[in-house]
GUSELO-465661 format. One line per field, with one value per residue (C-alpha): x, y, z; residue in one letter. Coordinates in nm, 4 decimals. Example, Ala and Ser with C-alpha at 12.3 -4.5 7.8 and 13.67 -1.06 7.14 Angstrom:
<recs>
px <- [1.2300 1.3670]
py <- [-0.4500 -0.1060]
pz <- [0.7800 0.7140]
code <- [a s]
</recs>
This chain:
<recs>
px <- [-4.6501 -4.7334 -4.8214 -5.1125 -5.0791 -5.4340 -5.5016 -5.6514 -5.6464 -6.0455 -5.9238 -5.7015 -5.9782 -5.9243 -6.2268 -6.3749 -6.2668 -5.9349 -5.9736 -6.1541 -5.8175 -5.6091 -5.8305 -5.7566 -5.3933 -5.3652 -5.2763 -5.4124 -5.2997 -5.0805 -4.7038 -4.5345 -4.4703 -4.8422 -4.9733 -4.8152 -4.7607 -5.1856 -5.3213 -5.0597 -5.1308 -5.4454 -5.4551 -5.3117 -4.9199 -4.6258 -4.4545 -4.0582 -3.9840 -3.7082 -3.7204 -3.5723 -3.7382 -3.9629 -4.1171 -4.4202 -4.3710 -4.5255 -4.8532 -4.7777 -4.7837 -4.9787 -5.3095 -5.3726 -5.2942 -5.5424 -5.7803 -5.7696 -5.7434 -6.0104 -6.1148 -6.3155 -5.9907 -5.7646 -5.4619 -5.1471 -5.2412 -4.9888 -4.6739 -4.4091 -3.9975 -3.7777 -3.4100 -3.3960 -3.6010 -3.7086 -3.8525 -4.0376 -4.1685 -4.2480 -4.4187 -4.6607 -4.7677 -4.8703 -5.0620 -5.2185 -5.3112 -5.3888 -5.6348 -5.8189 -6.1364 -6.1206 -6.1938 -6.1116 -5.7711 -5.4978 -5.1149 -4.8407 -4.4595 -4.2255 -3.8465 -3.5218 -3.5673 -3.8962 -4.0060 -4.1065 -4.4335 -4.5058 -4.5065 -4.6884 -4.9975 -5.0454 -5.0035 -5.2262 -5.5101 -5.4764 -5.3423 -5.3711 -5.0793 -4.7336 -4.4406 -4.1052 -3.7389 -3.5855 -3.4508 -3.6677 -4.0051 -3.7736 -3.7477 -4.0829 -4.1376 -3.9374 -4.1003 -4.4081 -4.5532 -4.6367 -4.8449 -4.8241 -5.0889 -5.3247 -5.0818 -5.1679 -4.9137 -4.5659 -4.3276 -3.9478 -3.8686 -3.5644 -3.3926 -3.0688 -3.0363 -3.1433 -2.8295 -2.6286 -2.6715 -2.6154 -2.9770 -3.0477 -2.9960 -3.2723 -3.4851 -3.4366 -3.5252 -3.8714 -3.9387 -3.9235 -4.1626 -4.4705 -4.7455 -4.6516 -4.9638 -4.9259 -4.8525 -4.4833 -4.3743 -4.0405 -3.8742 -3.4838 -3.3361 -3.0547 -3.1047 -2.7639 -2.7572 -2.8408 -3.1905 -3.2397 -3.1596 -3.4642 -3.7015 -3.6109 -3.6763 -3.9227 -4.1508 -4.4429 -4.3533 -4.3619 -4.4327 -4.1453 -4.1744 -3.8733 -3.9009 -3.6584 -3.5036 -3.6517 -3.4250 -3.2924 -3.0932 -3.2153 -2.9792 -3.1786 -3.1857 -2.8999 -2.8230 -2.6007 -2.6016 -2.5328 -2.3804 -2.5889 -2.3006 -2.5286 -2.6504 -2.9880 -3.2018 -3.4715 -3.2328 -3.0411 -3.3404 -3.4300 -3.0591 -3.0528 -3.4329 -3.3048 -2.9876 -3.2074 -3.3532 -3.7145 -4.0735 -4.2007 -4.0420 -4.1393 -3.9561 -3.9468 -3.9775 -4.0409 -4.3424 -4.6274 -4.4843 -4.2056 -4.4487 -4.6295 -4.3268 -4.1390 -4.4591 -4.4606 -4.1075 -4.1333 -4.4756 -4.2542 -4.0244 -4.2712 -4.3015 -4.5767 -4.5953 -4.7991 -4.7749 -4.9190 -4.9543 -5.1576 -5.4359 -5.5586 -5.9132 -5.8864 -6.0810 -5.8069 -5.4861 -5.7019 -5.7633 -5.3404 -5.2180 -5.4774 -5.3091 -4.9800 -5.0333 -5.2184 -4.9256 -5.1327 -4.9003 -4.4827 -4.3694 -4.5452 -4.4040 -4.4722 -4.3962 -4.3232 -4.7419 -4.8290 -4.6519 -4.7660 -4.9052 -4.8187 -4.7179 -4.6833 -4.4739 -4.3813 -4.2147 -3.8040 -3.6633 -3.6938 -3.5297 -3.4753 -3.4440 -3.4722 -3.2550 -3.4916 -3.4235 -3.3753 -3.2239 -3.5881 -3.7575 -3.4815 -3.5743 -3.9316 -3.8878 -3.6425 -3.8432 -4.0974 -3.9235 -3.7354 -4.1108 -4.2340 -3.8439 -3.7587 -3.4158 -3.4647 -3.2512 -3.2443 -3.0660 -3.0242 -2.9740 -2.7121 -2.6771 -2.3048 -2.4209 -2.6218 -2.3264 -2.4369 -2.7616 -2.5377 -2.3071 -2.6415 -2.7671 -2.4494 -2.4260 -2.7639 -2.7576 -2.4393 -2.2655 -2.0989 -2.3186 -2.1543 -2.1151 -2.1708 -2.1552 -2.4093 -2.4992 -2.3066 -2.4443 -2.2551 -2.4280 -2.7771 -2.7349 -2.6605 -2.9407 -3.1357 -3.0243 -3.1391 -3.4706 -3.4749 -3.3530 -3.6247 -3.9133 -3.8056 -3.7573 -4.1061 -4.2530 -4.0423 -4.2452 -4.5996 -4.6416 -4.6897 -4.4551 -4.4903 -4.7249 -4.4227 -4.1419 -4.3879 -4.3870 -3.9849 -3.9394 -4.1846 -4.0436 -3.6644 -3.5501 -3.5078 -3.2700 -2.9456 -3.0507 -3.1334 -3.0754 -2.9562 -3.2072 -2.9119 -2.8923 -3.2860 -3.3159 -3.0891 -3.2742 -3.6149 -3.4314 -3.3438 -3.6699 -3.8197 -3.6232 -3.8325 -3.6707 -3.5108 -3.1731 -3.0136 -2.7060 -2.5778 -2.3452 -2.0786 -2.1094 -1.8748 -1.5759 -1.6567 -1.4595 -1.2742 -1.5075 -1.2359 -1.2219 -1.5821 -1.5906 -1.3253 -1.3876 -1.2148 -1.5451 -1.6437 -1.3436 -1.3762 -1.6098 -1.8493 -1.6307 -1.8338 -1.6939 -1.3519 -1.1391 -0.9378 -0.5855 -0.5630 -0.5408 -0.4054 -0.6889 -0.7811 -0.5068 -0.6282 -0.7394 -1.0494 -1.1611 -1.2969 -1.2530 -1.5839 -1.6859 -2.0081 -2.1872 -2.2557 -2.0058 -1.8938 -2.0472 -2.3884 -2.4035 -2.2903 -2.1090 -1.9398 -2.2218 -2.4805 -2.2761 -2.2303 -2.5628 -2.7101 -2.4536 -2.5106 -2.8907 -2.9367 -2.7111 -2.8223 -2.4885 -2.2216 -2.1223 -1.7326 -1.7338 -1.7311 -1.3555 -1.1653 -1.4388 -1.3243 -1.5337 -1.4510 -1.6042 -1.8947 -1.7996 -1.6604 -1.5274 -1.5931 -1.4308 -1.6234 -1.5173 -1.5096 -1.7407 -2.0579 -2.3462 -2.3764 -2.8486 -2.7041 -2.4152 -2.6833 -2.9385 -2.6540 -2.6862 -3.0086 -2.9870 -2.9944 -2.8264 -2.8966 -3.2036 -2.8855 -2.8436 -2.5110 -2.4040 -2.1888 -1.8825 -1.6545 -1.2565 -1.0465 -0.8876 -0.8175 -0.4875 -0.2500 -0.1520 -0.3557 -0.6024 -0.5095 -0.7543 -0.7480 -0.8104 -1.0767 -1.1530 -0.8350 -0.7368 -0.5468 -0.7278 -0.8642 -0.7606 -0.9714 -1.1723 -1.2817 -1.1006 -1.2505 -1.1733 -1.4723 -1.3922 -1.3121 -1.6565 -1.9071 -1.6295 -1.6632 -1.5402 -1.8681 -2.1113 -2.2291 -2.3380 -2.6818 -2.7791 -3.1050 -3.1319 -3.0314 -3.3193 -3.2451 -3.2756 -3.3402 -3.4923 -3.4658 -3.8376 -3.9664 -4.1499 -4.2273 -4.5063 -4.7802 -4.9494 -5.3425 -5.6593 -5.4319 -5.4604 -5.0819 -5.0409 -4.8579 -4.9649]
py <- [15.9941 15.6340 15.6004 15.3575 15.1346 15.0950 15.4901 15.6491 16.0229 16.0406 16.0046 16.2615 16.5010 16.6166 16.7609 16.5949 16.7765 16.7240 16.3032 16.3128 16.4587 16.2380 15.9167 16.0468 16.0614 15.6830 15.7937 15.5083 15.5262 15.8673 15.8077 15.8204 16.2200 16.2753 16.1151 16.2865 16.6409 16.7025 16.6549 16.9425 17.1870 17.1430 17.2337 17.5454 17.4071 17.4987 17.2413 17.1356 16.7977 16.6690 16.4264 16.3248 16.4520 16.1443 16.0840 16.2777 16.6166 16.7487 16.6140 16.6292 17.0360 17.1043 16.9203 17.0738 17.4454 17.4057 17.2714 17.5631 17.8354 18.0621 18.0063 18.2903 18.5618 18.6185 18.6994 18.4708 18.3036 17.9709 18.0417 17.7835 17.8416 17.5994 17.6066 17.5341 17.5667 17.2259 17.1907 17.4579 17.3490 17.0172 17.1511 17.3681 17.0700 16.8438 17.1130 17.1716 16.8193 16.7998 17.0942 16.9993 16.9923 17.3056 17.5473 17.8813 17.7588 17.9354 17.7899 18.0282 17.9426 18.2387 18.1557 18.3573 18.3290 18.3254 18.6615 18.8954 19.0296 18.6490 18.6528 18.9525 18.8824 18.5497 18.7421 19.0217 18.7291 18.7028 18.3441 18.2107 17.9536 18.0833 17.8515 18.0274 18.0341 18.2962 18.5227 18.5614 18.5885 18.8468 19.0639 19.0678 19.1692 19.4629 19.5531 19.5681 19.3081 19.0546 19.1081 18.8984 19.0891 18.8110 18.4937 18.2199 17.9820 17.9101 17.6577 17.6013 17.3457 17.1522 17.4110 17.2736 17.3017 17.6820 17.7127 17.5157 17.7235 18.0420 18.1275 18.1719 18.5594 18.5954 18.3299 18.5559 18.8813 18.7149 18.5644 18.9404 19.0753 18.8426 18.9322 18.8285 18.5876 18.2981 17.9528 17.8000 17.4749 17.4189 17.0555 16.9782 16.6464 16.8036 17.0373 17.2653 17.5422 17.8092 17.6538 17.5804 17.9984 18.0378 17.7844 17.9562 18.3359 18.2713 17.9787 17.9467 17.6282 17.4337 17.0559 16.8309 16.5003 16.3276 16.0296 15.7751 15.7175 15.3888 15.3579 15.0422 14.9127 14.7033 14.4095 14.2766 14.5724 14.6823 15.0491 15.2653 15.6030 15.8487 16.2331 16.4395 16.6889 16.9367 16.6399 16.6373 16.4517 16.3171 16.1778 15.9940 15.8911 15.7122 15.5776 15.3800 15.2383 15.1138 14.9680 14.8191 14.4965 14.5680 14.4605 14.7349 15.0995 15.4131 15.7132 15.9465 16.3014 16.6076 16.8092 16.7693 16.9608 16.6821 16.3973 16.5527 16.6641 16.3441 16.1881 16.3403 16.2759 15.8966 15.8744 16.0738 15.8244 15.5432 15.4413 15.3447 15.5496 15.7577 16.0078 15.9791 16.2776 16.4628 16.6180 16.2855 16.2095 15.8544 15.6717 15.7781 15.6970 15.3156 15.2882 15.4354 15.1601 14.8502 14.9620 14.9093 14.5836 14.3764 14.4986 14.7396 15.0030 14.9712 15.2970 15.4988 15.8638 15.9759 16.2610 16.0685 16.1865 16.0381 15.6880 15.6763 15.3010 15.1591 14.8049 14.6764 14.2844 14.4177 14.6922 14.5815 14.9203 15.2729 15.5724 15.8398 16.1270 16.3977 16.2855 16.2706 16.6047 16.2974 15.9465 15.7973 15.9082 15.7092 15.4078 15.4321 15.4827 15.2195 15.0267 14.9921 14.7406 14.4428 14.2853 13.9478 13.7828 13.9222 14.1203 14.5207 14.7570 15.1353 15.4252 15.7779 16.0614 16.3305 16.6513 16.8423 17.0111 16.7502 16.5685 16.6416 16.4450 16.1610 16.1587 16.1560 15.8712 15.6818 15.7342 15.6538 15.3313 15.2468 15.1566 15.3522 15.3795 15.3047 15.5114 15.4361 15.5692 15.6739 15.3731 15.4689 15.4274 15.1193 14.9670 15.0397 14.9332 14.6424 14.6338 14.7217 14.3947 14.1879 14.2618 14.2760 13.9336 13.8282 13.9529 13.8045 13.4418 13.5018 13.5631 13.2136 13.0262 13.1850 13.2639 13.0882 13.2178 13.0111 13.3163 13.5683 13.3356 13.3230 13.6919 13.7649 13.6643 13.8957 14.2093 14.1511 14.3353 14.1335 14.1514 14.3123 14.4720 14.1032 14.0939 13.7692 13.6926 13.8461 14.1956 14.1570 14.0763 14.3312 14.6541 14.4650 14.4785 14.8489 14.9272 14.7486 14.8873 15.2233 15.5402 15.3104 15.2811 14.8977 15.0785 15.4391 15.6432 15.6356 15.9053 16.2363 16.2424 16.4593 16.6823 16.4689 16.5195 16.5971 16.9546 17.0046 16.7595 16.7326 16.3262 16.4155 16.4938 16.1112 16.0089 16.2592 16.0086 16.1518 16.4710 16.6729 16.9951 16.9246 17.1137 16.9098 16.9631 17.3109 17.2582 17.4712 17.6589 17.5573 17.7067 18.1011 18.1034 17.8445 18.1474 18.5185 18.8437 19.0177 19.3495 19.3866 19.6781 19.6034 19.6125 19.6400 19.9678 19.8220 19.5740 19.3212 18.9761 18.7308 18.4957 18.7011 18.7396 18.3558 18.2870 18.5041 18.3873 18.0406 18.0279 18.2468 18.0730 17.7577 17.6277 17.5012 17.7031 17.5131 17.6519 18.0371 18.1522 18.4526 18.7361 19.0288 19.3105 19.6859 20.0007 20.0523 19.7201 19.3714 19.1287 18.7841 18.4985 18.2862 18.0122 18.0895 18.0615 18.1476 18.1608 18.5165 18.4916 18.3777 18.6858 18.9510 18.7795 18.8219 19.1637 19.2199 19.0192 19.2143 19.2073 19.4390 19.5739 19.7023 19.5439 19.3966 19.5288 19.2344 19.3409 19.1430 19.2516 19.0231 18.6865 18.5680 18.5761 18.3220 18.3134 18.0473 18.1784 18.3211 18.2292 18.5379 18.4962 18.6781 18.8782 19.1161 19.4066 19.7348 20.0196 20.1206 19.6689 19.4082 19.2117 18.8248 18.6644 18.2854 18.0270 17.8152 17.5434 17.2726 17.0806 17.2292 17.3127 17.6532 17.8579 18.0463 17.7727 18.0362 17.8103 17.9525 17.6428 17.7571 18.0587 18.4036 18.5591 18.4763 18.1086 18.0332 17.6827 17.5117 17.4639 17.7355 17.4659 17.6946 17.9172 17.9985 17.7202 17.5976 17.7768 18.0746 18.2970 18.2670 17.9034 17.7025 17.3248]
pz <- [33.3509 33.2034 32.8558 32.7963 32.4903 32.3798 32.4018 32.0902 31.9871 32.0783 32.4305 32.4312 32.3697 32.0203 31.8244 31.5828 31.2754 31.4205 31.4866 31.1094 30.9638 31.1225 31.0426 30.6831 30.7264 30.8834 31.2162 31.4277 31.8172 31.9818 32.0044 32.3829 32.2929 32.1536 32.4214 32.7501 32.5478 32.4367 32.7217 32.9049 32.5732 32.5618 32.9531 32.8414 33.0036 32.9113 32.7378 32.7645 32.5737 32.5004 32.1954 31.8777 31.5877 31.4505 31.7565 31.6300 31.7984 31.4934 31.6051 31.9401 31.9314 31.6595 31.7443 32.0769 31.9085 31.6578 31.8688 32.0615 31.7918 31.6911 31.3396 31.3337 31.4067 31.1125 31.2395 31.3436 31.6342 31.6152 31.5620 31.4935 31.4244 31.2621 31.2490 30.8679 30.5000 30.4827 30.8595 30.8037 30.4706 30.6248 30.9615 30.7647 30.5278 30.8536 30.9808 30.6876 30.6810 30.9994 30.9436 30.6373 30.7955 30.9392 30.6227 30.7549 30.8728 30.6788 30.7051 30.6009 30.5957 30.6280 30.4917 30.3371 29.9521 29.9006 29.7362 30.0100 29.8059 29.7881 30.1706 30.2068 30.0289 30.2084 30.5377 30.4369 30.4346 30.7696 30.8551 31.2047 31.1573 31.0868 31.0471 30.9715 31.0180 31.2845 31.0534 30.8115 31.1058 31.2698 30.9741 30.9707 31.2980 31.2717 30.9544 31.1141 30.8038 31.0811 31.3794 31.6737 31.9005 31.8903 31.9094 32.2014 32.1335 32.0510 31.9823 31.9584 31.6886 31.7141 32.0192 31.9767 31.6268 31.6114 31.9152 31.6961 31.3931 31.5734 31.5514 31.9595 31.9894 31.6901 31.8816 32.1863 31.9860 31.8648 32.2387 32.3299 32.1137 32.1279 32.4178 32.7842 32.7894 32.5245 32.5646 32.4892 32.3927 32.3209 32.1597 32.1812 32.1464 32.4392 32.6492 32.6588 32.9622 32.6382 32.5837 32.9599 32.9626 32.7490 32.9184 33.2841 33.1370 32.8768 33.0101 33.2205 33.5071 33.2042 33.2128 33.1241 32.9183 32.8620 32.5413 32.4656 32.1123 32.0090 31.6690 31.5874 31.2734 31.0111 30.9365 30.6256 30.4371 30.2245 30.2407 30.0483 29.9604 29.6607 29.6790 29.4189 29.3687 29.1772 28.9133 28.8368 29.1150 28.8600 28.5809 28.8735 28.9992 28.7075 28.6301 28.9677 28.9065 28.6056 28.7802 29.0739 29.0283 29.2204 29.2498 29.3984 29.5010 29.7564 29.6489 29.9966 29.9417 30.1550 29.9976 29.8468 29.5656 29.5387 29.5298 29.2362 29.0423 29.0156 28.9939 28.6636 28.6091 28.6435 28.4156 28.1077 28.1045 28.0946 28.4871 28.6761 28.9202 29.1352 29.4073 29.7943 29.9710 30.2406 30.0006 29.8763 30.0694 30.1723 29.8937 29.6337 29.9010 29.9546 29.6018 29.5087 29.8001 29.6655 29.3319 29.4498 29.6310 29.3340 29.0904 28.9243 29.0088 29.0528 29.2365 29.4866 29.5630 29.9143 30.2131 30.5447 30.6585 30.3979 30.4065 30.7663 30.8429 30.4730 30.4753 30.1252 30.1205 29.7556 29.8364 29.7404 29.7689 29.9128 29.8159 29.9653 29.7213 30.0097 30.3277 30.5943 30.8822 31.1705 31.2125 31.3235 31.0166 30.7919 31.0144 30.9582 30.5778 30.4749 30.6831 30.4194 30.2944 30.3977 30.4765 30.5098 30.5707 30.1884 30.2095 30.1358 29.9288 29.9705 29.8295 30.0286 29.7848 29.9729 29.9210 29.9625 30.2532 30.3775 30.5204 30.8846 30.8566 30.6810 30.9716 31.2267 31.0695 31.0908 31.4318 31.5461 31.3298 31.4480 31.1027 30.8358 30.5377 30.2030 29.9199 29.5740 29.2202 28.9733 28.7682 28.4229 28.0851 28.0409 28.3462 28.1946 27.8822 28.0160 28.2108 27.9418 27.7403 28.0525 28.0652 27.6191 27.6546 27.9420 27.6603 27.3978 27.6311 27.7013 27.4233 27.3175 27.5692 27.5175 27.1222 26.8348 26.5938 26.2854 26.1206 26.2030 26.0534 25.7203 25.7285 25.7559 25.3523 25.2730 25.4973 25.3810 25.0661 24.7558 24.4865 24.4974 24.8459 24.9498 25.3640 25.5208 25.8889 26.0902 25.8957 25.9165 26.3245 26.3967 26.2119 26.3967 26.6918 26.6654 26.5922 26.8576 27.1565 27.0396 27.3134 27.5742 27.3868 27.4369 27.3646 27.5188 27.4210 27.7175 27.9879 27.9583 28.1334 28.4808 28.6996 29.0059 29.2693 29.5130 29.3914 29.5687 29.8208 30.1068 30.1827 30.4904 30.6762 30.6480 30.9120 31.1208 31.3408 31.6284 31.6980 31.4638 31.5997 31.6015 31.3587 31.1233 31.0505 30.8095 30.4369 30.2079 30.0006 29.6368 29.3726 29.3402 28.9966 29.0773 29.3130 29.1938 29.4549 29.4884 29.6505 29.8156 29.9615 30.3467 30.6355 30.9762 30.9209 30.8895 31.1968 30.9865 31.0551 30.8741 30.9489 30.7874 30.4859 30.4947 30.5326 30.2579 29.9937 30.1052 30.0986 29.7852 29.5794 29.7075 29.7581 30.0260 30.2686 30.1812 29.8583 30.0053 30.1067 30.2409 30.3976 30.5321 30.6653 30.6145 30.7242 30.4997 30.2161 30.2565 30.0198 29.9522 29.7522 29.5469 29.3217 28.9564 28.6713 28.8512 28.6805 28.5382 28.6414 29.0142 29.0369 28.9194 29.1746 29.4551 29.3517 29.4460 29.7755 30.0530 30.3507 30.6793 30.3940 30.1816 29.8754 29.7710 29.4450 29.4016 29.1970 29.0212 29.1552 28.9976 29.0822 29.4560 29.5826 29.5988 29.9829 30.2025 30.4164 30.7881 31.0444 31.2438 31.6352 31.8228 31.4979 31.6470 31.3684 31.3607 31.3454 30.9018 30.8800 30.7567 31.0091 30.9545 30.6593 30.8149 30.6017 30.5377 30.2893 30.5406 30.5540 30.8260 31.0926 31.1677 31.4827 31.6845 31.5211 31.3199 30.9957 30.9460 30.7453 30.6291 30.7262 30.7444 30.5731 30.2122 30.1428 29.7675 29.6619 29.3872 29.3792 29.5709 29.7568 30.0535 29.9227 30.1526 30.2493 30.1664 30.1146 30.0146 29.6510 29.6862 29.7405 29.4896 29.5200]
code <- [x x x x x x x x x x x x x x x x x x x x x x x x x x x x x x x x x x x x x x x x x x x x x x x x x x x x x x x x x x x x x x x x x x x x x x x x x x x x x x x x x x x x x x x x x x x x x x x x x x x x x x x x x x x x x x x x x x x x x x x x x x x x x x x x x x x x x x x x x x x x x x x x x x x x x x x x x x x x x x x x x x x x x x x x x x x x x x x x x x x x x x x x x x x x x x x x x x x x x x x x x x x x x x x x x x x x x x x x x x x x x x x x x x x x x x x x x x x x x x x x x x x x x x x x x x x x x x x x x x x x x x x x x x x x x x x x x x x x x x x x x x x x x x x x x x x x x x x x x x x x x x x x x x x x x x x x x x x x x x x x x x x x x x x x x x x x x x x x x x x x x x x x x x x x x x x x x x x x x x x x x x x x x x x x x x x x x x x x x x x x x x x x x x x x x x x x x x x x x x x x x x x x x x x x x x x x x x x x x x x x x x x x x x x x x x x x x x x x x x x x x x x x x x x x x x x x x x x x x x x x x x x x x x x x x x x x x x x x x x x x x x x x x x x x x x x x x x x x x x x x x x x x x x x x x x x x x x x x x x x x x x x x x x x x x x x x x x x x x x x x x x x x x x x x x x x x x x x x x x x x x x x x x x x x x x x x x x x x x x x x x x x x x x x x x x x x x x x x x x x x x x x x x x x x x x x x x x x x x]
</recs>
């Protein structure tokens, strides 16, 4: 099919809520994917594409659905699975923005960690979009807490990924249990023989559309990035905008949420600043952008929807303080700047278990990124002095000072306490630097970083599932022995186990050790000093619907860690005991990522979605 250049979404057919929502968002003309996938969904088609994510498939799906759903029916009647947390978080805010203008529209996203009674109220108001990861939509399916009897259409997010994770046979279990006569569309940047499995027994003669990558790299823009390693995200953020020398800044984030919160963040420690995201109408996002363009406003805080069709000359640097899911969406943000022949600066904020979308990035662009450090408080002060020093010049070249100099006699002490104008500028000075410090205390001493971060994941190149050479396992007394409640007994794998511990505890999957399964318990290493609120919340996790009843054994032995082959045992032995702390390398690609029912956020960003009593804007 041939994609037309001057098409707009009118043509495509869209309704006119629909075109009115995306007019809002800045959308201007469909993308290659939008414009050869609508026209097949809103045929009714099965759809089969095969495109990186940042093409627009978002749109591309989600449009057509809607503008065939009933608003009238309450009950699930889109429903949408993600591989991970944070797709799913960010699906279900574009079709909520994409559905503004139709009121009755409900948007629900369904995750591991997010309080089950949370999940069934919003459900219980009978929403007809549903966005969730496998897992955690499949144990509601078999709870009987989500009803599918009424569902026209459904889409694979990101195919590949959910194979890659080790999420197919749940994919497989949900594809069984929906109604013979709904509509499938299914998105995978390859197409391995598992997924073509799924599109030959689960798919309608769906129509194929086939998009190029159109990612390029951007010479003129200096790129680096930082690894969080657990520090706070907001206090960094504002150490490296007081490191950066800037006009004008976009921070990237992935939720609305996000935008609001460090929104805040920024204005508390004296920032101009505001946030962009879908539920602005468009009078406040053209009034927020004019802002930003006359110099009225410094730093703009945005989702990727959002951002969509900004182009601000003054924007100097973009930081990404969520890693975008894809390599096209990094383009597209840093991007932003690097405008009007003026060279660009941005900053990627990483995540430990991140690492993957690092090493995607690199590849795509074709160029290792750099790391760097956290700007120290040596580094700011100095800073700090700078710009004290640029005041005071200018004040030098615009005031008339001969009233002040009259007034310093009468301010200094006299008599014995008598101040030379030294003793005096400097106590002025100190008071006039009021809560931004000119000099800081020097940072702690931290931890090497090596204990937590195996550095040998950044050479391992473009073989991501090769396994590197074994390493001997941390010394035993940085890891605990724990007992848990579920086993072999219970249906249960290693990758379950894995995946719960993982997602709850928000936390590397590397940091986990030795697991071995037994009859009716398992135990599991962990590294010591865990918080004592995160080991009584392990507790209550729940695994097969059995809760753990983490318990506390001892310390971990001392021997390195056996990888056992083909999970072989003897007959009353220990099964499993995979070793896990060598990056994301695993045997089975059985890293459930974000998934496995239980996946805890920091922010608990994924409540149900708008025009629900549970939603949490």
């Amino acid at each position: 099919m041939t994609t037309e250049t001057d098409m707009t979404f009118a043509d495509l057919g869209l309704s006119a809520p629909i075109l009115t929502a995306l007019n809002d968002l800045g959308y201007e003309k469909p993308s290659p994917i939008q414009q050869q996938c609508i026209p097949f969904l809103l045929n009714g088609n099965d759809v089969l594409g095969m495109a990186q994510t940042g093409s627009g498939k978002t749109a591309a799906f989600s449009l057509p659905l809607l503008h065939n759903l009933d608003e009238s029916l309450k009950a699930p009647q889109i429903l949408v699975l993600a591989p991970t947390r944070e797709l799913a978080v960010q699906v279900a805010e574009a079709i909520e923005d994409f559905s503004k203008h139709l009121p009755k529209v409900n948007v629900v996203a369904l995750y591991g960690g997010q309080r089950y009674d949370v999940q069934l109220r919003a459900l219980r108001q009978g929403p007809q979009v549903v966005v969730g990861t496998p897992g955690r939509l499949l144990d509601h399916l078999n709870r009987g807490t989500l009803d599918l009897s009424k569902l026209k259409g459904l889409v694979l997010d990101e195919a590949d990924e959910m194979l890659r994770m080790g999420f197919i046979e749940d994919v497989e279990n949900i594809l069984s249990k929906i109604p013979a006569e709904h509509q499938t569309a299914l998105f995978s940047a390859t197409m391995p023989e598992a997924i073509r499995r799924i599109t030959r027994r689960f798919m309608n003669d769906p129509k194929e559309v086939r998009i190029q990558s159109s990612v390029t790299t951007r010479p003129d823009i200096s790129q680096s990035y930082w690894m969080t390693f657990g520090a706070r995200k907001n206090e960094a953020l504002i150490r490296f905008l007081e490191a950066e020398d800037f006009d004008a800044a976009i921070i990237f984030v992935r939720t609305k949420n996000a935008t609001l919160e460090v929104a805040e963040a920024l204005e508390r420690n004296g920032y101009n600043s505001a946030a962009l995201n879908g539920d602005m109408n468009q009078s406040l996002r053209e009034q927020t952008l004019e802002r930003l363009k006359n110099g009225r406003l410094d730093i703009l805080i945005a989702t990727d929807v959002a951002a969509r069709g900004l182009d601000v000359d003054r924007i100097s640097l973009v930081v990404n303080y969520d890693i975008p899911m894809d390599s096209e969406s990094y383009v597209h943000r840093i991007g932003r700047t690097g405008r009007a022949g003026r060279a660009g600066r941005a900053i990627l904020f990483v995540d430990n278990r991140e690492r993957r979308l690092l090493r995607n990035i690199e590849r795509t662009m074709k160029m290792t990124i750099p790391e760097v450090e956290l700007p120290n408080a040596e580094l700011i002060s100095q800073r700090r002095q700078e710009k004290f020093a640029q005041q005071i010049a200018q004040q030098l070249e615009t005031s008339n000072l001969d009233q002040y100099r009259a007034l310093l006699p009468k301010l200094a002490p006299q008599g014995e306490e008598a101040l030379d104008m030294e003793t005096l500028a400097a106590v002025l000075l100190k008071m006039a630097q009021g809560e931004r410090a000119l000099i800081l205390p020097p940072d702690p001493v931290r931890r090497p970083r090596r204990e937590f971060n195996d550095r040998d994941d950044r050479r391992r190149g473009d073989n991501d599932r090769e396994r590197s050479p074994r390493r001997e396992r941390r010394d035993a007394g940085e890891m605990d022995l724990y007992r848990i409640e579920v086993g072999r007994d219970d249906g249960v794998e290693v990758r379950h186990i894995v995946g719960a511990i993982a997602n709850e505890g928000d936390i590397s999957s590397r940091y986990i050790g030795n697991i071995k399964l037994y009859g009716s318990h398992s135990t599991i290493e962990l590294p010591k000093g865990m918080p004592t609120d995160l080991l009584s919340h392990f507790t209550r996790t729940r695994i097969m619907n059995k809760p753990l009843n983490m318990q506390l054994v001892g310390d971990a032995q001392s021997q390195p860690f056996r990888e056992r082959r083909n999970n072989s045992r003897r007959d009353g032995q220990p099964q499993g005991g995979r070793r896990f702390n060598n990056g994301d390398q695993r045997r089975g690609n059985n890293d459930r990522g974000g998934e496995r029912g239980n996946f805890r956020g920091r922010n608990n960003e994924g409540t149900p979605r708008r025009r629900s009593s549970t939603h949490n804007q």
